[in-house]
Each structure stands twice: as structure tokens, then as C-alpha cells.
N, C-alpha and C positions, 0 to 999 in steps of 0.2 A: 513589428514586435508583437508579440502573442503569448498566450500564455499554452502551457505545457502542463499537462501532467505524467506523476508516474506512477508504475502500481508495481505489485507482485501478485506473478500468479503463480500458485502452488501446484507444481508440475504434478503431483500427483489427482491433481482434478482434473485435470485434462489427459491423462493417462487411463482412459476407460474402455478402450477398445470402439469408442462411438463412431459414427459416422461425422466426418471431418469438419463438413458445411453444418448438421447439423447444432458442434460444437462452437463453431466460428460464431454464428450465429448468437448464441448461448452466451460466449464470452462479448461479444459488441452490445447486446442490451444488458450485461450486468456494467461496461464502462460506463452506457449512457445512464445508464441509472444510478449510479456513484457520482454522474458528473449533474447531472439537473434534476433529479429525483430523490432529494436526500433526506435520509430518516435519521429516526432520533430514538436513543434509547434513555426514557426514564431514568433519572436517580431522584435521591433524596434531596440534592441538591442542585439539582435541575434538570438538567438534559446533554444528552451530548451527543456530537455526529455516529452513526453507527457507518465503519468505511469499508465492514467487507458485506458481498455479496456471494450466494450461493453460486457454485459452478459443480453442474451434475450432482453426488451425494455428499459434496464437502458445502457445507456452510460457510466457510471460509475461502471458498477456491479463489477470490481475487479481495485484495487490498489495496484502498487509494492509500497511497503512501504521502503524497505529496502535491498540492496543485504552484507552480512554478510560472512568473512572470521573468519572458526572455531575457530581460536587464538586471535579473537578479541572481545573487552568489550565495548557494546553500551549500552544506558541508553534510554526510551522509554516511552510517555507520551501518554493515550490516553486522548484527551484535544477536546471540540467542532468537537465530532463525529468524529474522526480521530485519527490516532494513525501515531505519529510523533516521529523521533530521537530527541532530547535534544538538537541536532544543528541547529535545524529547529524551536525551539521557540523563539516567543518575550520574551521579559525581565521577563514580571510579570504571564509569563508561568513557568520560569526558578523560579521565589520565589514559585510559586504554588506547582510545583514537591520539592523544600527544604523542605517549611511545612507540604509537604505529609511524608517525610523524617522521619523529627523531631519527629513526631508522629508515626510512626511505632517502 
């Protein structure tokens, strides 16, 4: 048993005409650096993980979405371009994913 992460990467960062390896490359140290390198961005009231890393001219080109222990059950909405845990939505996120529910 292991633990798992998941990301998105935002297809249009990687859509640059680059050379292949040297992108591959590019996206493996922005993982490892989300996974054992992690920053923090200032607030007022403290601090908090910062989860995307740059890939090529996007600031955002990869987001940890999630780190996932094998024995455990998450539930996962992709909602306004993002793909969010069930405990990161607002309220009428939470009714949206039920009547996606109801209907399957």
C-alpha cells in the first residue's frame, strides 16, 4: 500500500511546439517539486501550500490536485475548469455532484 498522487496538467502548456524530452523533463521536476519541495504563499493569516508549478510560459501549467493514501475513498468533481476533492466545494457544488449522482 502506497500513497498516490494526482495532478492536472493543462494541455495547453504542453502544447508549445517544444522538443518532447526536453518537456518531459520540465514536467518530472515541476512533480517532484510539488511533491518534496513545497512552497508557501504568504497571507494575512498565515500561509498556505502553493500546488501549481510553472510548465513552459504558463505559471500554472501543472496542479497537485490531490496526494491519495491506497486504502483510502475520495470523491472528485471536475467543476469550473478544475478538478477538486468533494471537501473543497461550495454548497451548490456539493447538490450539483448529488444530481450528477441521482442520474447515473
Amino acid at each position: 500500500m502506497g500513497e498516490s498522487a494526482i495532478f492536472q496538467v493543462r494541455h495547453d502548456a504542453i502544447k508549445q511546439g517544444r522538443d518532447q524530452d526536453e518537456l518531459a523533463m520540465e514536467i518530472g521536476k515541476a512533480v517532484l517539486s510539488l511533491l518534496y519541495e513545497p512552497e508557501f504563499i504568504p497571507l494575512p493569516e498565515g500561509s498556505r501550500e502553493k500546488l501549481d508549478r510553472p510548465i513552459g510560459k504558463h505559471q500554472n501549467g501543472i496542479t497537485l490536485i490531490d496526494e491519495i493514501h491506497s486504502s483510502s475513498d475520495r470523491v472528485f468533481l471536475w467543476s469550473r475548469g478544475t478538478l477538486r476533492g468533494i471537501t473543497a466545494l461550495a454548497p451548490e457544488e456539493v447538490r450539483l455532484v448529488k444530481n450528477l449522482v441521482d442520474k447515473a
